[in-house]
C-alpha positions, 0 to 999 in steps of 0.5 A: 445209584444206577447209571443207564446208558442213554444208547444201549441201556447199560449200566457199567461206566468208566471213571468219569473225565472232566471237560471244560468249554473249549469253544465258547469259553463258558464257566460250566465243566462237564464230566463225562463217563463212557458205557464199557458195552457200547462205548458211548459217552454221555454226561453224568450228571445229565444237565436237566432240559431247562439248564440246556439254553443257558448253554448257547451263547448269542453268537452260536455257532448256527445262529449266525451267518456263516458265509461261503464255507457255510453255503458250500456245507448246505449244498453237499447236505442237500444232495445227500438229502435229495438221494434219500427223499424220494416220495412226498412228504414234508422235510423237518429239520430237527435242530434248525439254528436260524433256519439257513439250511432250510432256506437253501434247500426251498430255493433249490427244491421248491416242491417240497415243504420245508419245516423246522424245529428249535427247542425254546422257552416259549412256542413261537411259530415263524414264516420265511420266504413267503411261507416257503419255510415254516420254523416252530420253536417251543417244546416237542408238543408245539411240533408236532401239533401242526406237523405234517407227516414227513418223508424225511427228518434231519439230524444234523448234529443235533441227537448228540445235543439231547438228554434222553435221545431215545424219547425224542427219535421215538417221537420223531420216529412216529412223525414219518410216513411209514417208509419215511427215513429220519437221517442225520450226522453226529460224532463218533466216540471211539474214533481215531480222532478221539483217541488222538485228541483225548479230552480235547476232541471237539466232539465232547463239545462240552457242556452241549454235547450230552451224549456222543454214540459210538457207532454201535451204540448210536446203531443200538439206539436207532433200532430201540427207537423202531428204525429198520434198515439202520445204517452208521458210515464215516463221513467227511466234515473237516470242521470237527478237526479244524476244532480240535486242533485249534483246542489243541494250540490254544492252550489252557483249560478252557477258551474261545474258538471263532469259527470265522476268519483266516486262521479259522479257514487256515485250521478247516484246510488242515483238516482236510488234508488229515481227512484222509488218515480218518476215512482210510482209519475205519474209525472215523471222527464223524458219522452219518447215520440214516434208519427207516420207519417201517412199511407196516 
């Protein structure tokens, strides 16, 4: 059987590695190969679309509240965004969780549209703030059947939840106005906090990480999509750290990881003091990552 590379399309891989949930405990072992051209790592087999919601517990982590630490994280996403949308347009953020973001971004900047999108059983269509946010959740053809062209649509820790990630930023790819940029932020396989942390690196986040870029691949895989302009830097989210440390001292194979609490803030301040070491790396843990559809 001939395995693809869901980044760069080819088609020799390591030995697969088996990893089980770490975070939420759940009973489902992923294993993984990594493409020996780019160096991304993607499940093989690839769970099937319809396998994905058995995933998310009720108490993921982007379905819940997640107080001031998370309030700070939406504000220092939506000053990148505002450096990048210049121009109308509407905002889709693909992979919205309870749609928390959007709401901040609404109430700050009440100009713009605000869209969002998660992936659902059955297409539902759910007004917040007055209309101030629209969110749809369903399949890719409910979105896109309503959607207005868009100046800017956001990834946030979402293309490494995807199957076939070429197919989806296609589509979204067409859903931009030209000039329009999709954006986003994601782990970065080959990092030093990788190779620290081996299968215990918070990036595999296993099952529901399908595929994680290396920089090149994830590069690779935006041009495939018709991006220009594509751009691939470290970035600074201490979260990814705190996770892997805690995989680290909890132990075992599996278990639980609360993102809430004092050990939890205990864990995010550890990370940030390691951040550093990963920014100076040249090699860091966790990447933006931004492309243009172009003009013409």
């Amino acid at each position: 059987m001939t395995i693809s590379c869901p980044a760069c399309d080819g088609s020799t891989v390591s030995t697969p590695l088996t990893v089980p949930d770490r975070e939420y405990g759940l009973s489902h072992v992923a294993a993984y190969v990594t493409c020996t051209g780019c160096r991304t790592l993607f499940q093989h087999p690839m769970p099937a679309a319809t396998d994905l919601p058995a995933y998310y517990p009720a108490d993921y982590h982007s379905q819940t509240g997640q107080g001031p630490v998370g309030r700070l994280r939406h504000l220092v996403r939506l000053r990148r965004l505002t450096g990048l949308a210049a121009g109308e347009g509407a905002l889709l953020d693909f992979g919205c969780g309870n749609g928390a973001f959007l709401r901040h971004a609404a109430a700050e900047d009440p100009c713009r549209r605000y869209f969002g999108f998660e992936i659902a059983d059955r297409p539902e269509v759910v007004s917040l703030d007055g209309g101030a946010v629209t969110i749809f959740r369903g399949d890719l053809g409910a979105l896109f059947a309503r959607l207005p062209p868009c100046r800017i649509i956001s990834m946030n820790h979402v293309i490494e939840h995807l199957p076939d990630p070429l197919s989806v930023v296609s589509r979204l790819a067409a859903g931009l106005v030209p000039g329009g940029l999709l954006e986003g932020q994601t782990p970065a396989a080959g990092s030093l906090e990788h190779r620290v942390f081996g299968a215990r690196w918070s990036g595999y986040h296993a099952p529901r990480h399908t595929v994680v870029f290396s920089p090149d691949g994830l590069a690779t895989l935006l041009a495939r999509a018709g991006l220009t302009d594509v751009s691939v830097r470290g970035a600074f989210n201490p979260a990814g750290v705190a996770v892997s440390v805690a995989s680290v001292l909890q132990g075992g194979g599996g278990g639980r990881v609360r993102r809430q609490g004092v050990l939890w803030l205990g864990w995010l301040g550890m990370a940030t003091l390691l951040a550093p070491i990963d920014r100076l790396s040249g090699q860091p843990g966790i990447v933006d990552f931004a492309a243009q559809r172009p003009l013409t």
